[in-house]
HTML snippet that shows the backbone in 3Dmol.js (N, CA, C, O; Angstrom):
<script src="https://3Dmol.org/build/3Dmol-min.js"></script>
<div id="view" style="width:600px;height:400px;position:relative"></div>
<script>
const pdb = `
ATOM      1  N   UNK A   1      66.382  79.355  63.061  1.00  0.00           N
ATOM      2  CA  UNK A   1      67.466  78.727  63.803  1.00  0.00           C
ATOM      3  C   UNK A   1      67.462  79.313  65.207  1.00  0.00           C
ATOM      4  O   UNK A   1      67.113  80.459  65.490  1.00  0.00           O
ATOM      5  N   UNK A   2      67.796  78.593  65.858  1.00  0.00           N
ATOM      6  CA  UNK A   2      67.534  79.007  67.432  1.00  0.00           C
ATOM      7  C   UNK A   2      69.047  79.850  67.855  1.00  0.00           C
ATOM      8  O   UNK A   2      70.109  79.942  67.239  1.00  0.00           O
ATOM      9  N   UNK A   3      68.635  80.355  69.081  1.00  0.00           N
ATOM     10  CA  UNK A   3      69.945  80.684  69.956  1.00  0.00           C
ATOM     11  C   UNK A   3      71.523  79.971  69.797  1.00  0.00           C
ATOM     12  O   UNK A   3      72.659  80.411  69.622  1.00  0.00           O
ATOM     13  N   UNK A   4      71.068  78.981  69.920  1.00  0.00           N
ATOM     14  CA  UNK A   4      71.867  77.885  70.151  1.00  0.00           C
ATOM     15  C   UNK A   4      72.753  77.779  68.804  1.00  0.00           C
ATOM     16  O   UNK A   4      73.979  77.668  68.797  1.00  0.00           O
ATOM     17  N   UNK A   5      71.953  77.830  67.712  1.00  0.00           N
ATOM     18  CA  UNK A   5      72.409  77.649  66.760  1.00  0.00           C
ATOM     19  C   UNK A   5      73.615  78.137  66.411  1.00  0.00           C
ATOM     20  O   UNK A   5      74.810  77.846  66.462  1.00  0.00           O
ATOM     21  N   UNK A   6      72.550  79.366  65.867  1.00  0.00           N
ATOM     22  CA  UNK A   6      73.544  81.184  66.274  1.00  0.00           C
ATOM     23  C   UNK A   6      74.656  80.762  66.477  1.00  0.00           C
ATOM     24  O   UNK A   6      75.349  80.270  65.586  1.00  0.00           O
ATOM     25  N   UNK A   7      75.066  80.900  67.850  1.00  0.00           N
ATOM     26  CA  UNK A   7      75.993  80.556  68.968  1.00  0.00           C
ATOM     27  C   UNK A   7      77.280  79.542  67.992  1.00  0.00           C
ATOM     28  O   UNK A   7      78.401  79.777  67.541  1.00  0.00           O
ATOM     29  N   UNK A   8      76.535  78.593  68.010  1.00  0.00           N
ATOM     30  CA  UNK A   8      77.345  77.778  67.256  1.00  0.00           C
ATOM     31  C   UNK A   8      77.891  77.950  65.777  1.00  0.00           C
ATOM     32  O   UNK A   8      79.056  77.707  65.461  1.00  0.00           O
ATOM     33  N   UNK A   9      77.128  78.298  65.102  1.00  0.00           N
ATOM     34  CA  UNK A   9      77.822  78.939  63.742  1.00  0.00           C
ATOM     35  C   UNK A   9      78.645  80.646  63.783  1.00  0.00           C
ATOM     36  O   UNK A   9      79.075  81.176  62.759  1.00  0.00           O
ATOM     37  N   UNK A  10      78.731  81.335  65.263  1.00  0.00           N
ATOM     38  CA  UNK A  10      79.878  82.075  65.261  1.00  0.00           C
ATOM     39  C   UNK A  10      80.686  80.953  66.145  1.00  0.00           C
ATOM     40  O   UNK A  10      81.752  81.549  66.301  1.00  0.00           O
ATOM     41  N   UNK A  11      80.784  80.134  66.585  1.00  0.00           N
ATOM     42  CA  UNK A  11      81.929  79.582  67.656  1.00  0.00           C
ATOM     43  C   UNK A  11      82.866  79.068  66.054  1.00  0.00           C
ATOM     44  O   UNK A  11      84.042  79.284  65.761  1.00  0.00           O
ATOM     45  N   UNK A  12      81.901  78.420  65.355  1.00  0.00           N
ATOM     46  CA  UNK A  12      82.766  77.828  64.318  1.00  0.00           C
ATOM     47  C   UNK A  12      83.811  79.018  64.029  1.00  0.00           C
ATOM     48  O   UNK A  12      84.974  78.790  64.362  1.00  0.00           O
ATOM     49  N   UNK A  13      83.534  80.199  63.475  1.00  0.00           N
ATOM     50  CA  UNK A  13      83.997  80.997  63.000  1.00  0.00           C
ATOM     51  C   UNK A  13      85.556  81.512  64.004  1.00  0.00           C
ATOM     52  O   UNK A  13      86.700  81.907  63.781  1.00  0.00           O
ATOM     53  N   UNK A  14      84.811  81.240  64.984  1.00  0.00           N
ATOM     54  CA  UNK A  14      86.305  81.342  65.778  1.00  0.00           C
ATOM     55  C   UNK A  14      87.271  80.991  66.288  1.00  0.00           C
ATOM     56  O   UNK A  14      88.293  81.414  66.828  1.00  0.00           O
ATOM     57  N   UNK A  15      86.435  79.539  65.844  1.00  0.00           N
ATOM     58  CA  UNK A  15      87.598  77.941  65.756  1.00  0.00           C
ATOM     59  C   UNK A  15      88.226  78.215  64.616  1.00  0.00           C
ATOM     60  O   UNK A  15      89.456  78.272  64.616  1.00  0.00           O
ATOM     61  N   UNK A  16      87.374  78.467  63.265  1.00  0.00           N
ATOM     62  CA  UNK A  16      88.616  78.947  61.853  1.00  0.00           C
ATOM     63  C   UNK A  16      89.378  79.870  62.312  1.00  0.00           C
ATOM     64  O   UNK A  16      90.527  79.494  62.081  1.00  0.00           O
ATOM     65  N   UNK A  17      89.394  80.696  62.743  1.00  0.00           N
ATOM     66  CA  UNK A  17      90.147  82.318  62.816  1.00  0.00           C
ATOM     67  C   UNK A  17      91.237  81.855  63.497  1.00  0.00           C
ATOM     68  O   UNK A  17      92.373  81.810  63.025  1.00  0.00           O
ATOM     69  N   UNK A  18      90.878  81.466  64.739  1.00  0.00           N
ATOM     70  CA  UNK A  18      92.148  80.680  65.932  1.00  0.00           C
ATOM     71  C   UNK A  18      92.833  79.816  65.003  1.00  0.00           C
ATOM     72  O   UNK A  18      94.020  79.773  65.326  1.00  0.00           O
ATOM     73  N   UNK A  19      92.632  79.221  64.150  1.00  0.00           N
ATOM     74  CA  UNK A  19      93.501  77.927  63.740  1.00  0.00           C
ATOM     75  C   UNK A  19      93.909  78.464  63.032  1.00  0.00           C
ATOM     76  O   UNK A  19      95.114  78.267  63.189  1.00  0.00           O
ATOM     77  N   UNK A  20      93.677  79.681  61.519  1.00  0.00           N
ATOM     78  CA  UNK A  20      94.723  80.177  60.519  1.00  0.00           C
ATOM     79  C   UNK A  20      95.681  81.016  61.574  1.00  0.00           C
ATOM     80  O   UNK A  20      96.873  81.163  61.306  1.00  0.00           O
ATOM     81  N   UNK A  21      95.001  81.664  63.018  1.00  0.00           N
ATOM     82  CA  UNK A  21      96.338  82.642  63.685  1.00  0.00           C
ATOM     83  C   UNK A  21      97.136  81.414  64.595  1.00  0.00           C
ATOM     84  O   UNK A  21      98.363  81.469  64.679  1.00  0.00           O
ATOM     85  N   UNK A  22      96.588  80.614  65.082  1.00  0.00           N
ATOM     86  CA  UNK A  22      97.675  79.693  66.156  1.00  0.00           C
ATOM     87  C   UNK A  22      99.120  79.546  65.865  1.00  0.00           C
ATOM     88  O   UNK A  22      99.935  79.791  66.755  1.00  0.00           O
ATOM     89  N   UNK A  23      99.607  79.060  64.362  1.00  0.00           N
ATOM     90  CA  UNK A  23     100.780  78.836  64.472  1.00  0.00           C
ATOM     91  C   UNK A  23     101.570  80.295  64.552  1.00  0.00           C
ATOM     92  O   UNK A  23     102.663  80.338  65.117  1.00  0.00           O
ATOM     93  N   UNK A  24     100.998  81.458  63.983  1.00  0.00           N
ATOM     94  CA  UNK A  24     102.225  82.486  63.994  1.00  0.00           C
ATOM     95  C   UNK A  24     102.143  83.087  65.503  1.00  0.00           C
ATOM     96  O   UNK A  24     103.089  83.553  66.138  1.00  0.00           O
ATOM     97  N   UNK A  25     100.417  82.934  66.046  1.00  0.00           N
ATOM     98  CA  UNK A  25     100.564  83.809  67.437  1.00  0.00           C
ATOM     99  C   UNK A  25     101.396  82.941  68.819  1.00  0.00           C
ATOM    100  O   UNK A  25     101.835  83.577  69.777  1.00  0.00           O
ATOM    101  N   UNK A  26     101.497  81.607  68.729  1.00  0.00           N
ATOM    102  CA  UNK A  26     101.711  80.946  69.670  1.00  0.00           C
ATOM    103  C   UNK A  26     103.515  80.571  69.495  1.00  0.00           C
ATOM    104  O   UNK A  26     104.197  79.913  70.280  1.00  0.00           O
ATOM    105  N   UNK A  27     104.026  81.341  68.005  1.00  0.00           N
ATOM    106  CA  UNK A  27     105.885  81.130  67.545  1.00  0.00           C
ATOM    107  C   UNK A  27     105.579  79.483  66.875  1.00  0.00           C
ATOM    108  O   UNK A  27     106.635  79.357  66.255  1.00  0.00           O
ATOM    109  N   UNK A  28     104.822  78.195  66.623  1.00  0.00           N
ATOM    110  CA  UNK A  28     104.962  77.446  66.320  1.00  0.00           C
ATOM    111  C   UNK A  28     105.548  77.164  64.712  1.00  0.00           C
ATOM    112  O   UNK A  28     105.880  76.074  64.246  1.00  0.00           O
ATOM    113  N   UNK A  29     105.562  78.595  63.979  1.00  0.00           N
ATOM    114  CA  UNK A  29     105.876  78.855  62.871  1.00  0.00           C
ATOM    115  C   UNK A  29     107.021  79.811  62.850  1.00  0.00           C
ATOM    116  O   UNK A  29     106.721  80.993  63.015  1.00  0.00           O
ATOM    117  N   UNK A  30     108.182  79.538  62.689  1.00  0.00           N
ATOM    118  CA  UNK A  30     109.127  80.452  62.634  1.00  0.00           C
ATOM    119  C   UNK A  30     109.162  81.690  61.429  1.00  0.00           C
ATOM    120  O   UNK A  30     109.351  81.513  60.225  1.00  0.00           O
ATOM    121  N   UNK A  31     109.011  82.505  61.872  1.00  0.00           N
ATOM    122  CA  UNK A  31     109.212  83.520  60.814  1.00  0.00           C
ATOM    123  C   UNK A  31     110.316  83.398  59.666  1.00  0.00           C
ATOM    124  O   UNK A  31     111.463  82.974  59.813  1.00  0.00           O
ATOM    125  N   UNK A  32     109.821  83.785  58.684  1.00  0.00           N
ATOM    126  CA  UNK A  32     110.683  84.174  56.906  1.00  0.00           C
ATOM    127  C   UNK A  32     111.290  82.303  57.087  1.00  0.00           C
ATOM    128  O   UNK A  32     112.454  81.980  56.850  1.00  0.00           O
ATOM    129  N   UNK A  33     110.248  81.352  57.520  1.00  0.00           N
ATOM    130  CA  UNK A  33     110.825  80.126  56.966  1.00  0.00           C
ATOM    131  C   UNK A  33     109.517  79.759  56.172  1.00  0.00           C
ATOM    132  O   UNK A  33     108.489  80.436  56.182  1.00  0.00           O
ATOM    133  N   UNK A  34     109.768  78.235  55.278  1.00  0.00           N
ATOM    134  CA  UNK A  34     109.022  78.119  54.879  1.00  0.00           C
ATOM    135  C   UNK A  34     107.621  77.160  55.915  1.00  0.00           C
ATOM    136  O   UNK A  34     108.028  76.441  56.828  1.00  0.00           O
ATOM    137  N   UNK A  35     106.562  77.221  55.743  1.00  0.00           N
ATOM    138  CA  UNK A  35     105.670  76.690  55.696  1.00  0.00           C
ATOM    139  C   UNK A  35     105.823  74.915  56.302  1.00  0.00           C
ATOM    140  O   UNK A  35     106.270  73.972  55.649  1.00  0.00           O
ATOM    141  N   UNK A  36     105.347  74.888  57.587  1.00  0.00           N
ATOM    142  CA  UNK A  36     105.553  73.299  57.710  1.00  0.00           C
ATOM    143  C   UNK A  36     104.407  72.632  57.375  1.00  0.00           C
ATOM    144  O   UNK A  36     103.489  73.238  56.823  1.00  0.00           O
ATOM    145  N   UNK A  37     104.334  71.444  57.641  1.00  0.00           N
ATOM    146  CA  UNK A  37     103.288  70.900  57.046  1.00  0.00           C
ATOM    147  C   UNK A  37     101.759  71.062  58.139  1.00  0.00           C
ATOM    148  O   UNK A  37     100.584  70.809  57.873  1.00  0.00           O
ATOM    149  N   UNK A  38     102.288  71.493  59.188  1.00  0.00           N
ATOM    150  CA  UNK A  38     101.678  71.091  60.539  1.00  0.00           C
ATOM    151  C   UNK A  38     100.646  72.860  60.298  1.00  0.00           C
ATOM    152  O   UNK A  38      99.422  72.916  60.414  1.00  0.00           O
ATOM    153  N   UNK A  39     101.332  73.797  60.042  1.00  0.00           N
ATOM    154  CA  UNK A  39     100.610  75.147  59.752  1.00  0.00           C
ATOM    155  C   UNK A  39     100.224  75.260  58.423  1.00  0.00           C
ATOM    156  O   UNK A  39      99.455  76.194  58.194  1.00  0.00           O
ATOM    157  N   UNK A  40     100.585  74.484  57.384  1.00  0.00           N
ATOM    158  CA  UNK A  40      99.567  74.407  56.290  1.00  0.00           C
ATOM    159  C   UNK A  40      98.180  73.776  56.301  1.00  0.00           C
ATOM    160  O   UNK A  40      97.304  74.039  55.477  1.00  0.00           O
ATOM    161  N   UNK A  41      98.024  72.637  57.644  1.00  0.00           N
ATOM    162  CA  UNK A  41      97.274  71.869  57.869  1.00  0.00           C
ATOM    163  C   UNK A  41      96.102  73.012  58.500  1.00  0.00           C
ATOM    164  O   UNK A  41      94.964  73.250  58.097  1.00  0.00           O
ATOM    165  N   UNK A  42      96.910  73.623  59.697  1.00  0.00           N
ATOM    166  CA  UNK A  42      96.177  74.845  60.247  1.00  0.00           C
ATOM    167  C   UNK A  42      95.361  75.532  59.480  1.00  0.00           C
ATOM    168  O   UNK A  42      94.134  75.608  59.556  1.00  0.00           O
ATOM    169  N   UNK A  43      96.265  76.155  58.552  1.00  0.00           N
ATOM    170  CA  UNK A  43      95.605  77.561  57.635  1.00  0.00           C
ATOM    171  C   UNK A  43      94.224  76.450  57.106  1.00  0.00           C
ATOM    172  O   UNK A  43      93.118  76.253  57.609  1.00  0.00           O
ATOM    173  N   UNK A  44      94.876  75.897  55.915  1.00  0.00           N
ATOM    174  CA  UNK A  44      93.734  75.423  55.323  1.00  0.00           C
ATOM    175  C   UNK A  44      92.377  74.923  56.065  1.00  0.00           C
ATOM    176  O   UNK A  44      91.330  75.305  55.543  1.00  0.00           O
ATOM    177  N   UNK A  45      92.259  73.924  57.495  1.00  0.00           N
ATOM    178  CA  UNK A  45      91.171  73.844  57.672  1.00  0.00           C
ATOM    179  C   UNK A  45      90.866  74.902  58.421  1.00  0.00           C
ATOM    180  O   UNK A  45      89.651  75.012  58.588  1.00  0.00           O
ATOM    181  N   UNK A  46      91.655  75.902  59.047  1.00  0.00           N
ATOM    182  CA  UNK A  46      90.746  76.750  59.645  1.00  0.00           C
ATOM    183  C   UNK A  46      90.185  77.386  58.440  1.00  0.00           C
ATOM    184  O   UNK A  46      88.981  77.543  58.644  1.00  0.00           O
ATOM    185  N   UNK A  47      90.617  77.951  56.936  1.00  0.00           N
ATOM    186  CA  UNK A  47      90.245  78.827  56.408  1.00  0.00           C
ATOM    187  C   UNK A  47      88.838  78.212  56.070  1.00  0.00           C
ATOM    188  O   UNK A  47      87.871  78.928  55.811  1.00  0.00           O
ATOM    189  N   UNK A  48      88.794  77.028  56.086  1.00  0.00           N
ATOM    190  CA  UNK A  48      87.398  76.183  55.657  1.00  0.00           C
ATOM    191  C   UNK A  48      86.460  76.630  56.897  1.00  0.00           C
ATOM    192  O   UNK A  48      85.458  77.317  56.698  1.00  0.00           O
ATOM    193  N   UNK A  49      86.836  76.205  58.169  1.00  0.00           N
ATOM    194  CA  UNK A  49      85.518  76.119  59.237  1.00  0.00           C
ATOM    195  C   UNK A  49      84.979  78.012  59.157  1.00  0.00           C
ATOM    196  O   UNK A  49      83.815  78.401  59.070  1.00  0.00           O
ATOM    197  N   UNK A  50      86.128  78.822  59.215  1.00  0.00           N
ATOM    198  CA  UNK A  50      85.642  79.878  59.340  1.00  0.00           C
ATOM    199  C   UNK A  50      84.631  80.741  57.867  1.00  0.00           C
ATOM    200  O   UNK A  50      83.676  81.499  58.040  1.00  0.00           O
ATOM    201  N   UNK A  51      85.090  80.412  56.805  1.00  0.00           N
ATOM    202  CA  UNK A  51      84.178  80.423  55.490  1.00  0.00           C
ATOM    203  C   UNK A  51      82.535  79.733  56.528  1.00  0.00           C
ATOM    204  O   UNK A  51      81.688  80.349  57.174  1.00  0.00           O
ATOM    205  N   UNK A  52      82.675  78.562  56.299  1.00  0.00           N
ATOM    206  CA  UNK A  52      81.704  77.927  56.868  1.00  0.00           C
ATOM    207  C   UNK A  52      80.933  78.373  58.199  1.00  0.00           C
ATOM    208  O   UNK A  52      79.867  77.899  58.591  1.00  0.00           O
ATOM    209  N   UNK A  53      81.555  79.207  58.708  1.00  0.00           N
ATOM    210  CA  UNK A  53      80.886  80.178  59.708  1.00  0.00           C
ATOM    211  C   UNK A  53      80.297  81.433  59.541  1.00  0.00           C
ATOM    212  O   UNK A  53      79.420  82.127  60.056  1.00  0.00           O
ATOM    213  N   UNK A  54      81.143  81.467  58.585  1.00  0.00           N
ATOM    214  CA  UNK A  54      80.720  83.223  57.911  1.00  0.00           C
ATOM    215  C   UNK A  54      79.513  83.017  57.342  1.00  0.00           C
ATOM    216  O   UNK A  54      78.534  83.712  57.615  1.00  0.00           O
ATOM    217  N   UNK A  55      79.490  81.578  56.106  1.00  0.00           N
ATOM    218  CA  UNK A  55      78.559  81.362  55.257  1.00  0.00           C
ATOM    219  C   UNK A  55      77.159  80.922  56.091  1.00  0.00           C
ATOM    220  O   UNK A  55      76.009  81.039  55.669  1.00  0.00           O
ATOM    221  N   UNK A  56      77.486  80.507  57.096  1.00  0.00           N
ATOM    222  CA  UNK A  56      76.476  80.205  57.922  1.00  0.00           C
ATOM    223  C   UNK A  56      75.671  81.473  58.499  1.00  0.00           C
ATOM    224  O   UNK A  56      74.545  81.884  58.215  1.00  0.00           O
ATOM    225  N   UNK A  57      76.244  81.758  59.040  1.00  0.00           N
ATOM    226  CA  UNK A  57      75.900  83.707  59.558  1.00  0.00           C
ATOM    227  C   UNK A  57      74.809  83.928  58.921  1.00  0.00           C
ATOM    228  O   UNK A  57      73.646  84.059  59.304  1.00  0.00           O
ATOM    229  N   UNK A  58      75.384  83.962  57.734  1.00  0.00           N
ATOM    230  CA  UNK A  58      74.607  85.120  56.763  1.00  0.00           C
ATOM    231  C   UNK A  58      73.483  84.360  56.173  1.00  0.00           C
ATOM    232  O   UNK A  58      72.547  85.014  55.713  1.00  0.00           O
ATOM    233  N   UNK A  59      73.458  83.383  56.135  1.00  0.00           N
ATOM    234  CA  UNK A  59      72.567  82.069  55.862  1.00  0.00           C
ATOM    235  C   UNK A  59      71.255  82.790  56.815  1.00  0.00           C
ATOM    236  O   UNK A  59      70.259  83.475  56.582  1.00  0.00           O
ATOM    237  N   UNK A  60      71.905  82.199  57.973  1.00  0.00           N
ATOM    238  CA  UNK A  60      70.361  83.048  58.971  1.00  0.00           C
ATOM    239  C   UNK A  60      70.070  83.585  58.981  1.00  0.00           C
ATOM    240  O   UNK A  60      68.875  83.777  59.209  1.00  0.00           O
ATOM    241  N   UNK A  61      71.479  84.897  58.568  1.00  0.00           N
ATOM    242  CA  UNK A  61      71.018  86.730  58.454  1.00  0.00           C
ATOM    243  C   UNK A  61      69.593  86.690  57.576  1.00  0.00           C
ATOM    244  O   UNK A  61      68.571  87.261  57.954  1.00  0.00           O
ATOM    245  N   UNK A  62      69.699  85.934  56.368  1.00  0.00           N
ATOM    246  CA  UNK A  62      68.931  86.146  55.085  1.00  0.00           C
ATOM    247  C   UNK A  62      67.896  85.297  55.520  1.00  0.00           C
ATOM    248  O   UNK A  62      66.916  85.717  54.905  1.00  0.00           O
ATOM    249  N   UNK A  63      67.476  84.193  56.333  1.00  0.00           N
ATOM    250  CA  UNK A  63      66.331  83.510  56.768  1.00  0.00           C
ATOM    251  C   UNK A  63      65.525  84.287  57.254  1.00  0.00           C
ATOM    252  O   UNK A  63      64.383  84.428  56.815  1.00  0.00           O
ATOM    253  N   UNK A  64      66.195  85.156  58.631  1.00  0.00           N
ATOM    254  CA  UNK A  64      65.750  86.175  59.216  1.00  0.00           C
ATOM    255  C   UNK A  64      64.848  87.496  58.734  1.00  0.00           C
ATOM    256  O   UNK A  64      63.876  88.064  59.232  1.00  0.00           O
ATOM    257  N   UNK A  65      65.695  87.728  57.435  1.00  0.00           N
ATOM    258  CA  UNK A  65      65.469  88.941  56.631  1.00  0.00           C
ATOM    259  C   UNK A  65      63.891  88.449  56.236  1.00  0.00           C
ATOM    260  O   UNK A  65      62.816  88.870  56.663  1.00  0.00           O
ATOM    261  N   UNK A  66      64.247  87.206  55.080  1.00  0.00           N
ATOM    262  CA  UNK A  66      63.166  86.615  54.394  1.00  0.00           C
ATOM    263  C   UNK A  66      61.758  87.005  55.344  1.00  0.00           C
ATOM    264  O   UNK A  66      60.944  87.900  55.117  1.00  0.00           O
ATOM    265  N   UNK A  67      61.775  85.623  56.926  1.00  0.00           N
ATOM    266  CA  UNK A  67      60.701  85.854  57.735  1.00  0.00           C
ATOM    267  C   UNK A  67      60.159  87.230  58.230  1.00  0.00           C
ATOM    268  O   UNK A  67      58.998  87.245  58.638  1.00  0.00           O
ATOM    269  N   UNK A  68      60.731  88.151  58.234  1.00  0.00           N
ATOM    270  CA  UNK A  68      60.588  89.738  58.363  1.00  0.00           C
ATOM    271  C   UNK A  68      59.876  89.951  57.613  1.00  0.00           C
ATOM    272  O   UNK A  68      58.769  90.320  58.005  1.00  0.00           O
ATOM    273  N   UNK A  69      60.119  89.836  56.164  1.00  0.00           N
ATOM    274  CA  UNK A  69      59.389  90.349  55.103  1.00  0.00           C
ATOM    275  C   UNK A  69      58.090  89.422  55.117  1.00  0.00           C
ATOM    276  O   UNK A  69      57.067  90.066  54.887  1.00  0.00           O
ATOM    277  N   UNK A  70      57.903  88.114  55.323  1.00  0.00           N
ATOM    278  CA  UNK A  70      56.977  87.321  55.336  1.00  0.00           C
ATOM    279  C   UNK A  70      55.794  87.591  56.641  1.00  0.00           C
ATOM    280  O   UNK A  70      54.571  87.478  56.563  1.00  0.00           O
ATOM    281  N   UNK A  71      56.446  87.895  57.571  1.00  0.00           N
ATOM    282  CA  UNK A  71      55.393  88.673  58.486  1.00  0.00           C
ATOM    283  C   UNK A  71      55.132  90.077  58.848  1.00  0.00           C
ATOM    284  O   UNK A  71      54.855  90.567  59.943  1.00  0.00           O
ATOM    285  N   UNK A  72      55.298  90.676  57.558  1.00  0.00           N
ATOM    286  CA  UNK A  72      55.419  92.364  57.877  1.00  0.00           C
ATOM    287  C   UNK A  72      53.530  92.751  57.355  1.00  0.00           C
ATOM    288  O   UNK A  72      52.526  92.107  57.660  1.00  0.00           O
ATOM    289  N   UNK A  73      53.615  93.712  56.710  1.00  0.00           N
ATOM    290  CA  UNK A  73      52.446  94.601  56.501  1.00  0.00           C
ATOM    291  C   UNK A  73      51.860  93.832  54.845  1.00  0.00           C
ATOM    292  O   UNK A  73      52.543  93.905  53.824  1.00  0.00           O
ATOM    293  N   UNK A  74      50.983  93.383  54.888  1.00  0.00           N
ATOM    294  CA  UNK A  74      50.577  92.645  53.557  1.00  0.00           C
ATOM    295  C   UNK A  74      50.063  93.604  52.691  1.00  0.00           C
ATOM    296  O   UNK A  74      49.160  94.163  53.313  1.00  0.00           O
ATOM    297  N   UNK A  75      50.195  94.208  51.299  1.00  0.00           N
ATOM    298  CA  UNK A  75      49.382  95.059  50.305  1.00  0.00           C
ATOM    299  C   UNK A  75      47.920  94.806  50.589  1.00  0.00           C
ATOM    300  O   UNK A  75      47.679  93.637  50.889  1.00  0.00           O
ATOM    301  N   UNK A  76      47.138  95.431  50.571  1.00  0.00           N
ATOM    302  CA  UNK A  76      45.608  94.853  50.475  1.00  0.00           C
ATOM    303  C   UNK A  76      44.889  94.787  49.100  1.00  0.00           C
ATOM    304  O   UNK A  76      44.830  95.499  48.098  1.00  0.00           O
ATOM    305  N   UNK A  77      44.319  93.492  49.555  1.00  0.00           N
ATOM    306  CA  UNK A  77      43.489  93.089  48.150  1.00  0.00           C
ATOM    307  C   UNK A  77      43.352  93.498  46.714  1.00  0.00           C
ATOM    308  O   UNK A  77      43.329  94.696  46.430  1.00  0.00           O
ATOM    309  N   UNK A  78      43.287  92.859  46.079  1.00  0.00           N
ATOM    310  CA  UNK A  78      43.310  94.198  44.688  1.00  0.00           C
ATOM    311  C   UNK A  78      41.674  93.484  44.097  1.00  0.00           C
ATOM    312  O   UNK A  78      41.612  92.258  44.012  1.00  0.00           O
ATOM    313  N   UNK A  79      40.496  94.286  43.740  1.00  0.00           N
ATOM    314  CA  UNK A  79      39.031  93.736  43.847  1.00  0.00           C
ATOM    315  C   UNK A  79      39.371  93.852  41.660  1.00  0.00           C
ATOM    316  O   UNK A  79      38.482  93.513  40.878  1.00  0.00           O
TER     317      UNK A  79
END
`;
const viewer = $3Dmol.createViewer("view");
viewer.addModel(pdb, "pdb");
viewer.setStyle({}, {cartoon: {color: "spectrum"}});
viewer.zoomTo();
viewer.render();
</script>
């Protein structure tokens, strides 16, 4: 995955993060009330994009890892 990619599967992650914090950091959620529909909407898809960012991450982390191991030092021959 390129640069670019990268890039983009942490931006996701910080589009989730921003959207479960927006309603309490910005007051759109009043404290010790219940839950409107407008910050349940929040939580839940941010908690999705940012999963989906995380899961992405580590997705490459482990592509990365894999190709490492695939171009490292080969055992030699066994006769």
């Amino acid at each position: 995955m390129s640069r670019w990619g990268i890039a983009g599967v942490g931006l996701l992650f910080v589009i989730g993060v921003w959207l479960v914090a927006a309603p309490f950091v910005t007051g759109e959620q009043p404290d010790s009330a219940t839950w409107t529909a407008a910050t349940r909407n929040d939580v839940i898809v941010g908690a999705v994009l940012a999963l989906l960012g995380f899961t992405g991450f580590f997705t490459v982390l482990a592509g990365h890892i894999a190709d490492m191991y695939a171009k490292g030092p080969q055992p030699p021959a066994q006769r």
